[in-house]
C-alpha positions in Angstrom: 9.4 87.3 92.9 10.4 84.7 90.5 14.1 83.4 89.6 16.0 81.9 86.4 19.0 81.3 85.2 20.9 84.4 86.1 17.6 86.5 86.5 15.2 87.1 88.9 11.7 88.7 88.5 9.7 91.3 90.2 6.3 91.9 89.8 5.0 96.0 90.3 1.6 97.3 90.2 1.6 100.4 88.5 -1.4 103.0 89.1 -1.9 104.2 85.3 -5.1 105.2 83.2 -3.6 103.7 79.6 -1.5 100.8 78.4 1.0 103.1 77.1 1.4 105.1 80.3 2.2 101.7 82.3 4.6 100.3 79.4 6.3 103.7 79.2 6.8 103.7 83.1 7.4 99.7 83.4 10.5 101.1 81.0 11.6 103.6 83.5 11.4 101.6 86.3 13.6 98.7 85.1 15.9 101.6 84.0 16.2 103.0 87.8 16.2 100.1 89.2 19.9 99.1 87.7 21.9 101.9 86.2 20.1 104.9 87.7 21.2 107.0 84.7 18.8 107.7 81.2 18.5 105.0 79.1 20.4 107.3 76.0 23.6 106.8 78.2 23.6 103.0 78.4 26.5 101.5 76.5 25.7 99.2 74.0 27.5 95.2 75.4 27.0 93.8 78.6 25.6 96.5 80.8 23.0 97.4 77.8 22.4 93.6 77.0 22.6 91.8 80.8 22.3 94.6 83.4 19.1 96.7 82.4 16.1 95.3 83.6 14.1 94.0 81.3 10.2 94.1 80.9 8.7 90.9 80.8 4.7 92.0 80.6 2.5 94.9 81.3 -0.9 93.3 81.6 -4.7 95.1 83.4 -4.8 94.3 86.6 -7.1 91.6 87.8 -8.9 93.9 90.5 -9.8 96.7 87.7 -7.6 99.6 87.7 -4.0 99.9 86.7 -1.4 97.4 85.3 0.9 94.9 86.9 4.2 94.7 85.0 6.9 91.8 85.6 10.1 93.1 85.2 13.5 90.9 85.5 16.7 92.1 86.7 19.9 89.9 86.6 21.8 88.6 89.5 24.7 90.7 88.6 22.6 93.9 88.9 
C-alpha cells in the first residue's frame, strides 16, 4: 500500500486470462470497494470525481499468470 496526498493505493492480483478481463474487473473492484452500488448510479461531483477508486495500472504479472492492478482509493472513502 502506497499513500498521497489524500489517496492511498492498493495493489491486487487479479487471476485473469486477457488484458481486458483484468481492466474490466480492476474497474469493478474500485467500484465495490467505495460506493457498493453500479457505476450507472454514481452522481456526477464529488462522490463520482473523489470517492470512486480509481485505477492506476493493470500490468502481467511478474511471476507469469494474471495481472496486478494498483488501484487508489481516497482517504475520505
Amino acid at each position: 500500500m502506497s499513500v498521497q496526498e489524500g489517496r492511498f493505493s492498493v495493489n491486487y492480483w487479479i487471476d485473469a486470462v486477457s488484458k481486458k478481463d483484468a481492466d474490466a474487473f480492476a474497474q469493478k473492484v474500485s467500484v465495490e470497494q467505495t460506493v457498493e452500488v453500479p457505476l450507472e448510479v454514481v452522481p456526477a461531483g464529488y462522490v463520482h470525481g473523489v470517492i470512486l477508486g480509481k485505477v492506476s495500472s493493470v500490468e502481467q504479472s511478474g511471476c507469469g499468470r494474471g495481472f496486478e492492478a494498483k488501484i487508489s482509493y481516497s482517504n475520505d472513502a
